[in-house]
N, C-alpha and C positions, 0 to 999 in steps of 0.2 A: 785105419784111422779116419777113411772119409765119414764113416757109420757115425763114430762119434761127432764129428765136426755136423753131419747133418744132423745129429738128433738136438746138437747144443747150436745149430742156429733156426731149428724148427721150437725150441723154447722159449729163442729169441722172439721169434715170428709171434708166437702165440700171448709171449707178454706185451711185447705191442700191439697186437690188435686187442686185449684188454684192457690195455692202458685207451688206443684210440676209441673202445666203446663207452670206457667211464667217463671220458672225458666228454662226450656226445650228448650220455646220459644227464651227467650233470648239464650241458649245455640249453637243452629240450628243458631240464624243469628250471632252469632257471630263467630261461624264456618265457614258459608255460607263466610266470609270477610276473611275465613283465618287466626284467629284469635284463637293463640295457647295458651291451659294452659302453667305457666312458669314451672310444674311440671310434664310436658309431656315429657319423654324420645326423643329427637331427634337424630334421627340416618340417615336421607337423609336431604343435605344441597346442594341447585344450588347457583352457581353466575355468572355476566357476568358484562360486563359492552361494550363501543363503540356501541353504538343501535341509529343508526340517523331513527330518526320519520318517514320521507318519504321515507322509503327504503321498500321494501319487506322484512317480517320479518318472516319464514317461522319455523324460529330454535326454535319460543313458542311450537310447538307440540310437540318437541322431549324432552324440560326440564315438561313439564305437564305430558308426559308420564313417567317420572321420580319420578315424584311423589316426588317432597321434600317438606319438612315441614317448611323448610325456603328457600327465596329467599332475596341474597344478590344482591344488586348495588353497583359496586365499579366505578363509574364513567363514563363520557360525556351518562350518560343516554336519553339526548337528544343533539342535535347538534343546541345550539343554539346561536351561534355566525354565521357572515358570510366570505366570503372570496370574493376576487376580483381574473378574472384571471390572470396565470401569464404571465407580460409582464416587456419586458427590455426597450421598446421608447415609448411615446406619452405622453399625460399629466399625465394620473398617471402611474409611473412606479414602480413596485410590487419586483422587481429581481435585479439584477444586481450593478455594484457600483452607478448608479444613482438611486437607488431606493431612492422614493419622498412618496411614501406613504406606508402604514402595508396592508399586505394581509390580514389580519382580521382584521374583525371591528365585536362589538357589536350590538345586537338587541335591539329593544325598548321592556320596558318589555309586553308590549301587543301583541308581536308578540312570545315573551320566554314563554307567559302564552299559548299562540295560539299552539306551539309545545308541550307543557308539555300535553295540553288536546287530541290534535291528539295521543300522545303513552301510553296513559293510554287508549286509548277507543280502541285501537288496539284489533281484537276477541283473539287471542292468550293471550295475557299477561292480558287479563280482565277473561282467563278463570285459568291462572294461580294465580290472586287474591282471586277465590273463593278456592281455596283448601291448598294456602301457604300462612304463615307470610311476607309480604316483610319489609325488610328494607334497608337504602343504605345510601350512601355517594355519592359526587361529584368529578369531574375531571374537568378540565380546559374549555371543549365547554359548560357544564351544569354551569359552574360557569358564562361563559360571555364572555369569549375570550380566545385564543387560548395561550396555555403557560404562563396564566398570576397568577400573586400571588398578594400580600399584596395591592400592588398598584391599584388593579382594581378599579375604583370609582363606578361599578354599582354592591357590592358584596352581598351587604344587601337586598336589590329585588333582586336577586338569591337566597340568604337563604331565604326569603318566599316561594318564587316561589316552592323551591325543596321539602321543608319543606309541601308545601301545597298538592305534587303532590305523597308525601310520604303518607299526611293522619295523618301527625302530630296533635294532640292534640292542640288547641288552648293554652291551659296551658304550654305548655311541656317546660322543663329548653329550649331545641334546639333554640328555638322562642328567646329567652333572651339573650342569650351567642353570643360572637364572634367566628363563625363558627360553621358546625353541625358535630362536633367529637360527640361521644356517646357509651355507651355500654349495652348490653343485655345479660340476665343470662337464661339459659334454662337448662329442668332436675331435677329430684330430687339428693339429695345426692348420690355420688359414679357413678352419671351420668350424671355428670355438665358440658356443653357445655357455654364459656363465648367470645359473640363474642365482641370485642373492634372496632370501626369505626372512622378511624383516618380524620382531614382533610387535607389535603397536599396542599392545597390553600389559605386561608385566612390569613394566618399569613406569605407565606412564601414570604422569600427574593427573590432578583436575582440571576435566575440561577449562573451566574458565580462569586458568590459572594462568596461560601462555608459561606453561613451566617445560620440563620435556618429554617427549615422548616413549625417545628410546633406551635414556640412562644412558648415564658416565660409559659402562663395561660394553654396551653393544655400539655406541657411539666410536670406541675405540677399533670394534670389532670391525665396525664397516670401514673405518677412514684404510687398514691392512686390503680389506677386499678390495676396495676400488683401486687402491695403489698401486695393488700386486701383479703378477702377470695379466697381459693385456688379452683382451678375447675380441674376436669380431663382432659378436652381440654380447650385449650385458642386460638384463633384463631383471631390475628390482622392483619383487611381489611384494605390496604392502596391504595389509585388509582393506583400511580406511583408503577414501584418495587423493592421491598428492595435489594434485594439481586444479581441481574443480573446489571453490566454496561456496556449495549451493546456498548455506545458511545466512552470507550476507545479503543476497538477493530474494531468501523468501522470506525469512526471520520480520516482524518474531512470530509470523504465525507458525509458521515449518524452522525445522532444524538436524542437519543432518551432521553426523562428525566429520571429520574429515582435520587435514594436517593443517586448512587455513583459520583454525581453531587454534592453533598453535604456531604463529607467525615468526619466531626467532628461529622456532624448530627446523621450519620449511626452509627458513633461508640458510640457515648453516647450511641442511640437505645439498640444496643449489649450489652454494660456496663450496661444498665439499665433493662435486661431483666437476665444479667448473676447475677447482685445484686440480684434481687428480690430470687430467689433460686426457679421459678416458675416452674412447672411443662406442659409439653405438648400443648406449645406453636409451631403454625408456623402460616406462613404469606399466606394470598390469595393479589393478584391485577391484575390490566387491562393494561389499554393506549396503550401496542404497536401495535395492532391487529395483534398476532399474539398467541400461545400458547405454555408456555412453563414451566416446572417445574427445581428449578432451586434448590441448597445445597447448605450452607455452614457451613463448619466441626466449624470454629476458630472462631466464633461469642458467645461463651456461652458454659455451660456446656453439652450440647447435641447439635445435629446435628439440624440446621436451616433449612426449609425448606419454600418457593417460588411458589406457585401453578396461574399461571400467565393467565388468559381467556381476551382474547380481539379479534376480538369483535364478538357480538352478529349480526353484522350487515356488520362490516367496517372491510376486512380483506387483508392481502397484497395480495395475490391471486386473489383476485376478482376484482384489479386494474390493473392488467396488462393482455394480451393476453392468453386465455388458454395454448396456445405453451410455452411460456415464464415460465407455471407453473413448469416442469421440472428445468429451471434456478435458479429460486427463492429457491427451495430447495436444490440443490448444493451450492450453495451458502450461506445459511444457513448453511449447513451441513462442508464451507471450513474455515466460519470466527473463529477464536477461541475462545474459553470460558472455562475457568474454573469452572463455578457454575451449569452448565446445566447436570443434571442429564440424563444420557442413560441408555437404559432398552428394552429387547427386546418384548416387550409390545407396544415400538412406532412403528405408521402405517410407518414413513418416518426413514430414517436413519439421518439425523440431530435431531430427537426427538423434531423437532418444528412443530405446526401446523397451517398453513396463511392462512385456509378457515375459513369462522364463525365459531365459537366454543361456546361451556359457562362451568364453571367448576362444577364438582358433587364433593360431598364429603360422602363417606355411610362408615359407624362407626359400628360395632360389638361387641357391648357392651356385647356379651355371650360368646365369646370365650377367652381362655386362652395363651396367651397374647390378650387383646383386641387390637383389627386391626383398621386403618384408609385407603379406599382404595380412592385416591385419585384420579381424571381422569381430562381429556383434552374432549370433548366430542364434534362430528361434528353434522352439522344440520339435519341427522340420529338418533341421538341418541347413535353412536357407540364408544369408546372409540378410538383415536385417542392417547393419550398417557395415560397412566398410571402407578401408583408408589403406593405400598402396606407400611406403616409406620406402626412398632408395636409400641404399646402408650407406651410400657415397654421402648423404644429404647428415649423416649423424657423426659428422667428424669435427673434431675441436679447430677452429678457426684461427687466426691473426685478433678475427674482433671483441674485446673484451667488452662483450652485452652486459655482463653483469653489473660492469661499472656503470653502466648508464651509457653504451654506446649505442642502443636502440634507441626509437623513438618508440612513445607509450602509441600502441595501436591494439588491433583485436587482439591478439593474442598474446600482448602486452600488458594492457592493465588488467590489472587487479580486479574483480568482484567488488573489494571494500573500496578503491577509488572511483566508483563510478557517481556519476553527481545524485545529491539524495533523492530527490525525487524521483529519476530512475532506478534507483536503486531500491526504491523500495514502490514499483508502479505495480509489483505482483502484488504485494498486498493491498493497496488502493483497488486494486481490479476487484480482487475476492472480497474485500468488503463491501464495494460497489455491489456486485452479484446477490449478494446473500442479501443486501437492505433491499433491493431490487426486489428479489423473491419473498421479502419479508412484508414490502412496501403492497406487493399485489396479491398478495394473498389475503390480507386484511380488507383492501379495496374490494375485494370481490365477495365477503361474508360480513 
């Protein structure tokens, strides 16, 4: 009888360790893809967003050497809409008061699918898939056209498209829903990282409409998320940015989107983040290609915070003349802002950064108070701005700011309350400038 008992617990033996190597097996590729337990402590997180396909894309080495365990997308992850040049005479005219046709136009989707495969097979970001989770949202060029919302008629093959180029699940709600808002939970208890991924496209109105951004169904979506179980950080990715509106301070020469384009929107957002009584929320996003971290005090019962990476590829510096790079950050550093956090940690004295960037976020979950060190990061890998958040400082308070318990100060007012003439001395500057160079150059011939 032993013979037996040994051969049937030598089969025993041998189905377990088959069982332990497929379960290995699958472990390793599903590793190999990047592919994180939800019960893994996450303490490095990159994001980026403006990455056009055919560009040189040098700035994968420096987030791989980074080594995070998630990569976010916050938008125009490819550029796939097109543009006409600009021109103010001949049959199609792009500028001017006779402008006869839109300087974007949409792609077919065989050519939207044709870009989405060129930046996924990119070596850099194919080697950043083996060792990080990505997930992402869209912006307006990944959507189909440039500034466009609710109206797009080609939005639904863009959710496949993006959906497909993410590695979405055939099943997944994303596939079924109107638009791809979404959220993910990471960490064990006491070390819960909940990232929320809004869509700022598919629902929304016209710019100049103050109508809404997110629509009725995601509006509902989110008031569930912030509600629901509590996480030590909550971290909602929006393309556009909440919290910065550059457009009231450079307009009307410059204009950039953003939520303060949308003022009833933003303040619900606040109200609905100051309701929930949630803890250790801020904001990541992209679009303007440039990089900036931005505060505000009066949004909720703790301080808001703006961690803003554009782009990965597309950045203001890298469009105008080396020489001209010194202008660009004066000028930055003269237009005014209330929301833009300084810190002598920034490489520039404006505390913006117009070369590619992507943002890191590394968490310290061992020390007392736990830290968020948050960064701007150039195609180096070097910190380019930086701002240290203690998680103790992002907890809901006794003091109801919202209602008016703050006083208006820097990271209090508004962009739009600023008195007119400051508020509009960037444009005074630039006009000054140009009549100047307009003034001496005639002087001199």
């Amino acid at each position: 009888m032993a013979a037996p008992r040994s051969s049937s617990c030598s089969v025993q033996s041998c189905h377990l360790l088959l069982l332990v190597a497929f379960v290995a097996l699958c472990s390793a590729s599903s590793s190999s893809h990047g592919d994180r337990s939800p019960l893994s402590v996450v303490s490095r997180i990159a994001f980026g967003s403006c990455s056009n396909q055919s560009a040189p894309q040098p700035i994968w080495d420096a987030i791989v050497d980074f080594d995070p365990q998630l990569f976010v997308w916050l938008g125009d992850n490819i550029y796939g809409d097109n543009k006409r040049p600009f021109r103010v005479l001949g049959k199609e005219r792009t500028i001017g008061p006779w402008k006869n046709v839109p300087r974007f136009f949409p792609s077919t989707e065989q050519e939207m699918r044709r870009r989405y495969q060129l930046a996924k097979s990119n070596p850099g970001y194919s080697k950043l898939r083996q060792t990080a989770q990505v997930i992402g949202t869209w912006d307006d060029h990944d959507y189909g056209l440039n500034d466009a919302g609710k109206e797009f008629s080609g939005k639904n093959t863009s959710q496949r498209l993006l959906l497909d180029f993410l590695d979405e699940a055939d099943d997944s709600p994303r596939r079924q829903q109107a638009g791809v808002y979404t959220s993910y939970l990471y960490g064990p208890k006491g070390k819960q990282v909940k990232v929320i991924l809004l869509d700022t496209r598919y629902h929304r109105d016209p710019l100049t409409s103050d109508g809404t951004i997110l629509g009725d169904s995601q509006w509902e979506w989110l008031e569930k998320e912030l509600n629901g179980p509590e996480s030590e950080i909550t971290i909602i990715a929006s393309s556009i940015q909440v919290i910065s509106n550059l457009s009231a301070t450079t307009g009307p020469l410059f204009h950039t989107e953003s939520w303060g384009w949308f003022p009833k929107e933003r303040e619900r957002l606040y109200k609905l983040i100051h309701n929930s009584k949630r803890s250790g929320i801020f904001f990541i996003s992209g679009d303007v290609h440039f990089g900036e971290i931005t505060r505000y005090d009066c949004g909720g019962q703790y301080p808001l915070y703006d961690i803003t990476s554009s782009g990965l590829t597309q950045a203001i510096e890298k469009v105008v003349p080396p020489f001209f790079a010194f202008a660009v950050r004066a000028i930055a550093w003269l237009t005014p802002t209330t929301m833009r956090v300084s810190s002598v940690k920034c490489r520039y004295k404006s505390c913006t950064y117009a070369q590619p960037n992507f943002g890191a976020i590394q968490i310290d979950w061992d020390v007392v108070p736990q830290k968020i060190k948050v960064e701007v990061r150039g195609v180096n890998g070097d910190p380019a701005i930086a701002v240290d958040i203690l998680l103790s400082d992002l907890q809901p308070s006794n003091t109801n700011t919202l209602e008016g318990a703050c006083q208006h100060g820097r990271h209090c007012s508004l962009e739009i309350d600023l008195p007119w003439f400051w508020r509009h001395s960037f444009a005074f500057t630039f006009l000054a400038l140009v009549s100047g160079m307009h003034f001496s150059f005639f002087h001199c011939y």
